[in-house]
C-alpha positions as a Markdown table, in Angstrom:
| # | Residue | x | y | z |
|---|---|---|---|---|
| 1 | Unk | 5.4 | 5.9 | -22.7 |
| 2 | Unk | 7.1 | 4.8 | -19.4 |
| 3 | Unk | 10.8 | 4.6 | -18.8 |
| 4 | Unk | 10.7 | 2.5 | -16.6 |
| 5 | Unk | 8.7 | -0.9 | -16.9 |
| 6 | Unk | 6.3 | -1.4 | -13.9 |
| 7 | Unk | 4.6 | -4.4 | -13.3 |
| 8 | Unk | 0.5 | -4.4 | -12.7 |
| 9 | Unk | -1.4 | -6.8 | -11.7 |
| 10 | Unk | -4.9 | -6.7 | -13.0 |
| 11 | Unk | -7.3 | -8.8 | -10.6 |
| 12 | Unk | -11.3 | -9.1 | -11.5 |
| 13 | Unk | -13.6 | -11.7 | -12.8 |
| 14 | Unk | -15.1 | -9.9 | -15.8 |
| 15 | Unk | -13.0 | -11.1 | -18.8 |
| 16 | Unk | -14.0 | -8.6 | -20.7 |
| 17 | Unk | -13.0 | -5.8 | -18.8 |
| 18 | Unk | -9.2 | -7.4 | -18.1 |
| 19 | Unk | -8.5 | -8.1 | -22.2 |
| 20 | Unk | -9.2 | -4.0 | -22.8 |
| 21 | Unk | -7.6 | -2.6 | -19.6 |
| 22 | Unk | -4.8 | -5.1 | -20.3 |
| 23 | Unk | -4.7 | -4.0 | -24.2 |
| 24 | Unk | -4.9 | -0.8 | -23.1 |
| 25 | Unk | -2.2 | -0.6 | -20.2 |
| 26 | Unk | 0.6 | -2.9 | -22.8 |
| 27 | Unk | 0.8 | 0.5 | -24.9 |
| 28 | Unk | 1.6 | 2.3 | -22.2 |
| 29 | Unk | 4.6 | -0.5 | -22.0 |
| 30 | Unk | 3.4 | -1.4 | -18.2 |
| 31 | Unk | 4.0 | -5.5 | -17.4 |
| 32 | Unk | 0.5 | -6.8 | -17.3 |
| 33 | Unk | -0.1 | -9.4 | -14.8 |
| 34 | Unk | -4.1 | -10.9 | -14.8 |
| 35 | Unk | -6.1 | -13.0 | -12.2 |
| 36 | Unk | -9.8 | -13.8 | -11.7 |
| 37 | Unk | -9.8 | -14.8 | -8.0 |
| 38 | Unk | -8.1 | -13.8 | -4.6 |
| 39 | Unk | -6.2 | -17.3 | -4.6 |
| 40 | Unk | -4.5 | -16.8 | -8.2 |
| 41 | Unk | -4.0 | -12.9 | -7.3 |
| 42 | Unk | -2.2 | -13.3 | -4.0 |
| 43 | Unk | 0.1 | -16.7 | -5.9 |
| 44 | Unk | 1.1 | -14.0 | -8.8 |
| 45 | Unk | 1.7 | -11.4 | -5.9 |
| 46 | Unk | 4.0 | -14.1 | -4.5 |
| 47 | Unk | 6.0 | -14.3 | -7.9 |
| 48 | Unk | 5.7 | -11.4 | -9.7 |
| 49 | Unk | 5.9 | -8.8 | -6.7 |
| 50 | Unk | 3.8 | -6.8 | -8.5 |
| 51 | Unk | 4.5 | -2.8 | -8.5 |
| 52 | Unk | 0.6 | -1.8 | -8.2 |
| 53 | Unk | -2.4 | -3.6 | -7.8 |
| 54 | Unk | -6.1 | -2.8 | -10.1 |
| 55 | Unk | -8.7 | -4.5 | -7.9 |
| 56 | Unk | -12.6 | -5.3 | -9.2 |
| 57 | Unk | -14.9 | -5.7 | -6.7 |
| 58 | Unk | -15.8 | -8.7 | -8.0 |
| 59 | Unk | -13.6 | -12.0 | -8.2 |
| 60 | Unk | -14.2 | -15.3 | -8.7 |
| 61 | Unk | -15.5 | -17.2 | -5.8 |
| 62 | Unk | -15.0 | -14.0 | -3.5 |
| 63 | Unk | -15.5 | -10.2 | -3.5 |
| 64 | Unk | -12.4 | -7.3 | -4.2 |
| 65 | Unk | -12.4 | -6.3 | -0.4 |
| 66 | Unk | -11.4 | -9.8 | 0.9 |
| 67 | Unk | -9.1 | -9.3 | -1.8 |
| 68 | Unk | -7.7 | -6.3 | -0.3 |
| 69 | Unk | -7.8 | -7.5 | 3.6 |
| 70 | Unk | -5.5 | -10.3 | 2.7 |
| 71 | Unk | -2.9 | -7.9 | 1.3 |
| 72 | Unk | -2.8 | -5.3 | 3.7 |
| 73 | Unk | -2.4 | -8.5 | 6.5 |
| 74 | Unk | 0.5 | -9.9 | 4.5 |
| 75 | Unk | 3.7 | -7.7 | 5.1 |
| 76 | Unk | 5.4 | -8.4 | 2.1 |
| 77 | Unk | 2.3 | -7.0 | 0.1 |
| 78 | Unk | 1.4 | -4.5 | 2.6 |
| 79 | Unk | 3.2 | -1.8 | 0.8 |
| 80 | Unk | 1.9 | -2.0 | -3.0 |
| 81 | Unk | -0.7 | 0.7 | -4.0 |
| 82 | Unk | -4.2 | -0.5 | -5.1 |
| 83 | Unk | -6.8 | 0.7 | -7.1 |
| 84 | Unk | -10.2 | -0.5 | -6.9 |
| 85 | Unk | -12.5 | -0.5 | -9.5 |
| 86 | Unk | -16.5 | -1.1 | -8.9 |
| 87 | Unk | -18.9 | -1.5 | -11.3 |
| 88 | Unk | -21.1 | 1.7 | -9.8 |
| 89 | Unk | -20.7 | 4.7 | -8.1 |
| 90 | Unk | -21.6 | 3.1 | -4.5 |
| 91 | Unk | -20.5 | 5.6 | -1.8 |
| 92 | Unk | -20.5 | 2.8 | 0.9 |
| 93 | Unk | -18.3 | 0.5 | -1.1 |
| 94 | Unk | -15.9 | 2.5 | -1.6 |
| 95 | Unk | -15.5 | 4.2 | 1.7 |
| 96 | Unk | -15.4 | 0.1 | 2.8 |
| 97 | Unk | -12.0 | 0.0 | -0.1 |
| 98 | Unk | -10.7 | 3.0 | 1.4 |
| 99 | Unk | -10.5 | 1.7 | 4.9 |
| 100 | Unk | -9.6 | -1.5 | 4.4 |
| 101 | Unk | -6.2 | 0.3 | 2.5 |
| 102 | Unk | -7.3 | 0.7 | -1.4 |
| 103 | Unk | -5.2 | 4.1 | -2.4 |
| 104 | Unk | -7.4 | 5.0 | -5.0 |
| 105 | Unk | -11.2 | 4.1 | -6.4 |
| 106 | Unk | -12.7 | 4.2 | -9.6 |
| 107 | Unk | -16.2 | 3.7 | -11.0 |
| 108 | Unk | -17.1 | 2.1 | -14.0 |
| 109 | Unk | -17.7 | 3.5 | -16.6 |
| 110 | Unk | -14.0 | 5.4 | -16.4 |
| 111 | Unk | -12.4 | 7.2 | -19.0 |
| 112 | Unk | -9.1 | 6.0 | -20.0 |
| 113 | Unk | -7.7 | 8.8 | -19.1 |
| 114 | Unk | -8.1 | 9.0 | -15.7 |
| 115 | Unk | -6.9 | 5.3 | -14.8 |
| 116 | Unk | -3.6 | 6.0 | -16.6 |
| 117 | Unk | -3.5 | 9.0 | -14.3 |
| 118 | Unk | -4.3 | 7.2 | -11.4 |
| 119 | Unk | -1.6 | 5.0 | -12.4 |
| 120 | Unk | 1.0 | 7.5 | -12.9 |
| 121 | Unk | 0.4 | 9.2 | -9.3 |
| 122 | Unk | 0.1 | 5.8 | -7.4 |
| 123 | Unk | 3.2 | 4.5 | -8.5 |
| 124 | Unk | 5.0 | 8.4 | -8.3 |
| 125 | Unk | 4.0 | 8.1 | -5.3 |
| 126 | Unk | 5.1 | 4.4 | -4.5 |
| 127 | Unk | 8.6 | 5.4 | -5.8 |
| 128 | Unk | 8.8 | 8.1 | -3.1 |
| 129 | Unk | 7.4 | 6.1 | -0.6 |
| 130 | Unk | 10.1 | 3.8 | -0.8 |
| 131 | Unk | 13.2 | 6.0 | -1.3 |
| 132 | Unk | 12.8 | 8.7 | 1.3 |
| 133 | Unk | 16.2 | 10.7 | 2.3 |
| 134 | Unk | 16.1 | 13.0 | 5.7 |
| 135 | Unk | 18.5 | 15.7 | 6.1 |
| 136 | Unk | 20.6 | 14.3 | 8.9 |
| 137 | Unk | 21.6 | 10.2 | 8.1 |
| 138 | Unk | 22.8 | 9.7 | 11.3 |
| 139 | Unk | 19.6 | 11.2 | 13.1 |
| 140 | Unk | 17.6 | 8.4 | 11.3 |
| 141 | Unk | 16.5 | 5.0 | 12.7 |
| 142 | Unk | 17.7 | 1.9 | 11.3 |
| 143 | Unk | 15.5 | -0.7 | 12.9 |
| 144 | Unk | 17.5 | -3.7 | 11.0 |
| 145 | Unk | 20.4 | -2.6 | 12.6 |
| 146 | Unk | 19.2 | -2.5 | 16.2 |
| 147 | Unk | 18.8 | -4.8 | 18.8 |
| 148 | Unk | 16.9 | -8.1 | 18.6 |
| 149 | Unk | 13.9 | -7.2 | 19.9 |
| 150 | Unk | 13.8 | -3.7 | 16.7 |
| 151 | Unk | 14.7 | -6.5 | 14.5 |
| 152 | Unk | 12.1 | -8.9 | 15.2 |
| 153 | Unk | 9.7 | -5.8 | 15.2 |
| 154 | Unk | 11.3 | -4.5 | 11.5 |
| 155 | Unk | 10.7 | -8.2 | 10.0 |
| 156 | Unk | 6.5 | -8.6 | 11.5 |
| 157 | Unk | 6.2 | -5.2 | 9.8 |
| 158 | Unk | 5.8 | -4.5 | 5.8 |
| 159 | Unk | 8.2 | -1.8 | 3.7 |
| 160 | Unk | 5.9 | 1.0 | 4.0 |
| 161 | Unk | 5.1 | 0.6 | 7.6 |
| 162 | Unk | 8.8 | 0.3 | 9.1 |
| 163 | Unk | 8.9 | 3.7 | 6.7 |
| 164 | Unk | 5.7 | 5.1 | 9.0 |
| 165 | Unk | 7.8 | 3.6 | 12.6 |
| 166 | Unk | 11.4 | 5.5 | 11.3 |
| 167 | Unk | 9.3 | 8.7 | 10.5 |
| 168 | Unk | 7.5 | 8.6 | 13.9 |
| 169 | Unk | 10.7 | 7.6 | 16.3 |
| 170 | Unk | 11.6 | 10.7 | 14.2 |
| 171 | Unk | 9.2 | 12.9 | 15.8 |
| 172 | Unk | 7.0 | 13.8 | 12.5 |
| 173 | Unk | 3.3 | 14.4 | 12.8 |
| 174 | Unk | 0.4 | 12.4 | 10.6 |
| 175 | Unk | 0.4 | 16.0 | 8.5 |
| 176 | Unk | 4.2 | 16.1 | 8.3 |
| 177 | Unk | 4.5 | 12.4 | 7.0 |
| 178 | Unk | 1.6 | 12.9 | 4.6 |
| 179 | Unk | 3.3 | 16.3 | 3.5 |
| 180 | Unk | 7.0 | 14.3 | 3.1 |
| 181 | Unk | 5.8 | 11.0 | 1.4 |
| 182 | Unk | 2.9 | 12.5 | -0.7 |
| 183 | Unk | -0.2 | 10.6 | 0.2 |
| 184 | Unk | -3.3 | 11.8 | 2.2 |
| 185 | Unk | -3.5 | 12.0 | 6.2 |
| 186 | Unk | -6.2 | 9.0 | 5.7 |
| 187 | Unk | -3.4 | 6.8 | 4.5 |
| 188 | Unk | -1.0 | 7.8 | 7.0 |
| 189 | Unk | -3.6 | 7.2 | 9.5 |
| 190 | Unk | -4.8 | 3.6 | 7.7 |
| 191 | Unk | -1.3 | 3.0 | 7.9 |
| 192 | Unk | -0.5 | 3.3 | 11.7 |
| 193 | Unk | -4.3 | 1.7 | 12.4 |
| 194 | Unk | -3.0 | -1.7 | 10.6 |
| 195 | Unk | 0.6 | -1.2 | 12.6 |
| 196 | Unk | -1.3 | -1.1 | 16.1 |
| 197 | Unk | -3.2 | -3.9 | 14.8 |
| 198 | Unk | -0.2 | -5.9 | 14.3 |
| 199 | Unk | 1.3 | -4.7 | 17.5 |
| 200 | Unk | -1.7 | -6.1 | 19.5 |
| 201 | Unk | -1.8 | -1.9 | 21.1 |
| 202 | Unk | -5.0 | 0.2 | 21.0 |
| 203 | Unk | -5.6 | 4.2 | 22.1 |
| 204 | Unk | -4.8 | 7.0 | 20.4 |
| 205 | Unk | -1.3 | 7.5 | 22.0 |
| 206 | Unk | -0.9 | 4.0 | 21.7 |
| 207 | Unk | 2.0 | 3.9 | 18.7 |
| 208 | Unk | 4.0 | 6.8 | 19.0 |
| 209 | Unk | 4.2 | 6.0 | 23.2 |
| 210 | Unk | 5.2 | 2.1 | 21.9 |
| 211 | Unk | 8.0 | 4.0 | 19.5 |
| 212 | Unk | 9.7 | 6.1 | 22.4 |
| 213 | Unk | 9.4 | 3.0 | 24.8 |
| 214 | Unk | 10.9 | 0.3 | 22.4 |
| 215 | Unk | 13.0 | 2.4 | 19.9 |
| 216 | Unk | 13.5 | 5.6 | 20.8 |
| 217 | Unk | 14.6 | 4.8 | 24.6 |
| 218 | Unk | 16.9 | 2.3 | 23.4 |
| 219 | Unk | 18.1 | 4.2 | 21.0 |
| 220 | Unk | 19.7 | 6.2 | 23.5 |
| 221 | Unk | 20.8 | 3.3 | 25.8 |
């Protein structure tokens, strides 16, 4: 049983499937959250701010990926973990989940098991995510706190990637983040792609040169 009560929302068309992951996910105490369509998932994201997201690859009216692209485009859902859930073990889908920004992917038939487990870590690693400490608080970047140009940049960007900007002005590699936070390098890397996206910047260099020249140069200023 969890100490603490998270809230899930469940999002797939296949009622079946929702009443038994939902029965099964209420004895584990979690706050279960259910939609059938991209339009009623991203109005409960709105009011529950849901702590993780279970995505079918099929919704009403629309597929899961769509699903997922209008998440990791919205900043203030950007952040929350997602697990997708297809209804076969397709290789292509769910490489297509993974790099549109799913952080985990499960085929049915699952055993129970391992979605609680997937569950656990997401939102393990979700709670870390979101409460990082560095050694030295006064080497650390504070973009709210900076000039108006940081703070314009700190509100266009979601939770987890002003989190990705502070650990880069920082000077930590793709590895090192990964290492710290406890995700993979591919969702360090999915992370910055969607940040250069919303920063209208391409090229490998691209970021971390846009962090010295906006941030880390002013910084010093």
């Amino acid at each position: 049983m969890n100490t603490a009560v998270y809230k899930i929302l469940l999002v797939d068309e296949d009622q079946v499937f929702v009443r038994q992951t939902r029965q099964l996910l209420i004895t584990q105490s979690y706050d279960i959250h259910t939609a059938s369509s991209e339009e009623e998932g991203i109005i409960i994201c709105q009011q529950q701010q849901p702590d993780l997201i279970i995505c079918g690859a099929h919704l009403r009216g629309t597929g899961g990926h769509h699903f997922i692209m209008a998440l990791r485009n919205d900043p203030g859902f950007d952040h929350i973990p997602l697990i997708f859930i297809s209804v076969k073990d397709n290789k292509q889908e769910m490489r297509m989940a993974m790099n549109l920004g799913a952080d985990d992917y499960l085929a049915r038939p699952f055993r129970k098991r391992d979605l609680l487990l997937s569950i656990r870590s997401r939102l393990g690693r979700f709670a870390k995510f979101n409460h990082v400490h560095t050694p030295d608080e006064t080497r650390s970047v504070s973009l709210a706190n900076s000039s108006t140009a940081q703070q314009a940049l700190y509100h266009r960007l979601g939770k987890a990637e002003n989190r990705i900007i502070k650990m880069i002005a920082e000077g930590k590699s793709t590895k090192q983040m990964a290492d710290e936070l406890n995700v993979s390098i591919r969702t360090i890397e999915n992370h910055r792609y969607r940040i250069a996206g919303k920063l209208g910047i391409a090229g490998r260099n691209a970021l971390t040169e846009f962090v010295i020249r906006n941030i880390i140069q002013q910084q010093k200023q």
